[in-house]
KEPA-333314 format. One record per residue: residue number from 0; residue in three letters; x, y, z of N, C-alpha, C in turn. Coordinates in steps of 0.02 Angstrom, whole numbers, plus 50000, padded with zeros to 5 digits. Atoms other than C-alpha are relative to their C-alpha. Last residue first. Example, Ala and Ser with C-alpha at 12.3 -4.5 7.8 and 13.67 -1.06 7.14 Angstrom:
<rs>
R,1,SER,49958,49941,49997,50684,49947,50357,49961,50055,50037 $
R,0,ALA,50045,49941,50000,50615,49775,50390,50045,50060,50000 $
</rs>
This chain:
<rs>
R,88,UNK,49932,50020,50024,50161,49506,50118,49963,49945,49959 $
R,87,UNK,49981,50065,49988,50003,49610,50150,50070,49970,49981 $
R,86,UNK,49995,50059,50067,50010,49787,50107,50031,49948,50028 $
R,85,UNK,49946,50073,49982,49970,49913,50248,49977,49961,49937 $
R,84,UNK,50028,50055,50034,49928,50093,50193,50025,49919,50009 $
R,83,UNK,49931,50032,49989,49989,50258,50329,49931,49915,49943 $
R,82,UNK,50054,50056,50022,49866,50398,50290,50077,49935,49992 $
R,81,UNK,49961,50074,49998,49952,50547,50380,49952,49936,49986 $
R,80,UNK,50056,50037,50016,49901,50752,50389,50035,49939,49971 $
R,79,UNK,49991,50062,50039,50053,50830,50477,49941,49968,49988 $
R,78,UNK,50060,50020,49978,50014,51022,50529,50012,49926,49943 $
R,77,UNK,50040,50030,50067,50202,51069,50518,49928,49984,50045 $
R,76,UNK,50040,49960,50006,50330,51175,50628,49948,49972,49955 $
R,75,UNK,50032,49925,50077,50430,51038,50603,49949,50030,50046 $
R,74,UNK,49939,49972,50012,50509,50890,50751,50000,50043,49933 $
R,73,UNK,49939,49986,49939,50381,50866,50888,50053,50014,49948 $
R,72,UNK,50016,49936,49946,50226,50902,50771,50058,50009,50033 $
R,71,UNK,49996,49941,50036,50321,50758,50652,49981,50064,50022 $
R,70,UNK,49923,49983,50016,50347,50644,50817,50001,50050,49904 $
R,69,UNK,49999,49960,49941,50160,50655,50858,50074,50030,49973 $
R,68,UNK,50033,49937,49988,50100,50621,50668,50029,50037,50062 $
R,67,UNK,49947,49956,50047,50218,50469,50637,49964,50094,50008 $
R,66,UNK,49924,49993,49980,50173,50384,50794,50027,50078,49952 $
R,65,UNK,50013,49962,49948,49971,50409,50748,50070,50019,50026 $
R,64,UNK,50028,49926,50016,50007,50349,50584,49984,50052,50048 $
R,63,UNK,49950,49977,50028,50098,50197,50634,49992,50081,49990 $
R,62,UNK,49928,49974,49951,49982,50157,50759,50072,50020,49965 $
R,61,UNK,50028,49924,49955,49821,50189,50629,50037,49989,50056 $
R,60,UNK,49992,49956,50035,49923,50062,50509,49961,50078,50035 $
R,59,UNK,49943,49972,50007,49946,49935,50610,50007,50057,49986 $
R,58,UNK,49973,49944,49943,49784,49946,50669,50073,50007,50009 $
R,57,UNK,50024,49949,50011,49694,49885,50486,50047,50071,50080 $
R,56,UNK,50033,50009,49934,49783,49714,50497,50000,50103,49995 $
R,55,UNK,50024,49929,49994,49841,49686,50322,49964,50004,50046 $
R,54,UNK,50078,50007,50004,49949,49545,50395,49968,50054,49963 $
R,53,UNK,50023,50053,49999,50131,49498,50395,49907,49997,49961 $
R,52,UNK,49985,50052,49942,50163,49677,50354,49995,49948,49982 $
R,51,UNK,50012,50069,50006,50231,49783,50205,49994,49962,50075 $
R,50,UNK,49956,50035,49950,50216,49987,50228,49964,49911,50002 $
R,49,UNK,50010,50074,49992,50148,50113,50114,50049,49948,50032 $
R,48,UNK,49967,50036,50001,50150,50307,50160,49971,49922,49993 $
R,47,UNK,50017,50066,50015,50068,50449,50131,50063,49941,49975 $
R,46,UNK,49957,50060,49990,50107,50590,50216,49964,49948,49986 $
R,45,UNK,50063,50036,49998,50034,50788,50193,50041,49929,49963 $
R,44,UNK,49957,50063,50047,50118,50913,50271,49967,49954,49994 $
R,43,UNK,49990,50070,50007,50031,51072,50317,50015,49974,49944 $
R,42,UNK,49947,50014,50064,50085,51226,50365,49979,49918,50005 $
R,41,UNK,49993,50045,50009,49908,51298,50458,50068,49986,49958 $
R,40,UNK,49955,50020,49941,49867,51443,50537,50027,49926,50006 $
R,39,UNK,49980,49942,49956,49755,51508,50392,50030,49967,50062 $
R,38,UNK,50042,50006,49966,49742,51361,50255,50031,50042,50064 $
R,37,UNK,49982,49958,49926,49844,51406,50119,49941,50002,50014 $
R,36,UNK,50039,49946,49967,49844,51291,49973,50024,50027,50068 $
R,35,UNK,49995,49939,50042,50007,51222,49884,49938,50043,50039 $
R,34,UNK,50072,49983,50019,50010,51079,50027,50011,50071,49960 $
R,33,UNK,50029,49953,49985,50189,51015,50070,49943,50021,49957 $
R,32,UNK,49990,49919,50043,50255,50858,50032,49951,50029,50012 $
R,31,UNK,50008,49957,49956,50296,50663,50092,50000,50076,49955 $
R,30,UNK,50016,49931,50043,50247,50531,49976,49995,50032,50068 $
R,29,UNK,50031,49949,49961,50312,50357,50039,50009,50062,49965 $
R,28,UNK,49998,49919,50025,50340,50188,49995,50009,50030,50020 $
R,27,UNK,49985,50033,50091,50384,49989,50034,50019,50078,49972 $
R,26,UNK,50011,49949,50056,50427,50014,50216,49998,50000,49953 $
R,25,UNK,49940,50001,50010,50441,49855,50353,49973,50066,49911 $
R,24,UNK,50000,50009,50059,50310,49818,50462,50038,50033,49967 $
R,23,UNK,50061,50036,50021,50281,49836,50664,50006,49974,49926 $
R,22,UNK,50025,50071,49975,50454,49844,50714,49933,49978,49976 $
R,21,UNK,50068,50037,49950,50421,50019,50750,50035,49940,49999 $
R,20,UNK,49981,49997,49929,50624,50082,50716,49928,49957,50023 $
R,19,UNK,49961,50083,49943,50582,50056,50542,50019,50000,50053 $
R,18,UNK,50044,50043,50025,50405,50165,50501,50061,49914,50038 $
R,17,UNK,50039,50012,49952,50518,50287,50612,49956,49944,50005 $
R,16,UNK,49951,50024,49930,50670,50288,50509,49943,49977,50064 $
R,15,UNK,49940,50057,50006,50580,50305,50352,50013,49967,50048 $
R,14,UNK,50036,50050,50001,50454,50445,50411,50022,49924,49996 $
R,13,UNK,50029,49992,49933,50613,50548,50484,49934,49943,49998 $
R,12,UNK,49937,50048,49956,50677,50542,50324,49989,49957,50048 $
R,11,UNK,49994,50078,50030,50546,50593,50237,50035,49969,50024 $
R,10,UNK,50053,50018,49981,50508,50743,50362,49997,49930,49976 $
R,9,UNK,49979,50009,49935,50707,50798,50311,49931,49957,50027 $
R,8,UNK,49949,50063,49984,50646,50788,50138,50044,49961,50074 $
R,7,UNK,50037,50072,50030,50481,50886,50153,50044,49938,50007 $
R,6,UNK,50037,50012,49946,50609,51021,50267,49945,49931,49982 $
R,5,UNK,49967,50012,49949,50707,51046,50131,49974,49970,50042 $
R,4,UNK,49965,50041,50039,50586,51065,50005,50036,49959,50036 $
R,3,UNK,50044,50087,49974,50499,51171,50130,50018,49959,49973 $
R,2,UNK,50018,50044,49938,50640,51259,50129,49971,49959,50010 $
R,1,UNK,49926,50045,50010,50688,51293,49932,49987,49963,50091 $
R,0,UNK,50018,50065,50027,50504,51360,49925,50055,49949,50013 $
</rs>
């Protein structure tokens, strides 16, 4: 348990840094943490995040989510499920 713990917070990190490296909108929240069920070949992480743009423009938020999904596969052993929420300014 003490890992994925580990590993949830390292994944938070990682969402943080990535939401600000886009450029697209600037990070209000985020709920990163592992799934109590067991789904058979699956560790999944499950990411919700809120993020302040200019606009609520609906494709910010499915290129954030799509970013944050490749680069979590590329850096956990995780099955990242990702609902990224844009909040107007």
């Amino acid at each position: 348990m003490l890992q994925r713990s580990s590993t949830a917070q390292r994944a938070a990190a990682l969402v943080q840094s990535t939401i600000d490296a886009s450029g697209l909108a600037k990070p209000v929240h985020q709920d990163v943490r592992f799934t109590r069920a067991d789904i058979p070949g699956q560790n999944t992480l499950l990411v919700r995040a809120w993020v302040q743009a200019p606009s609520p423009d609906p494709a910010i938020g499915e290129r954030l989510a799509a970013t944050l999904r490749e680069r979590l596969r590329a850096s956990f052993d995780v099955t990242p499920l990702v609902d990224v929420t844009v909040l107007a300014e």
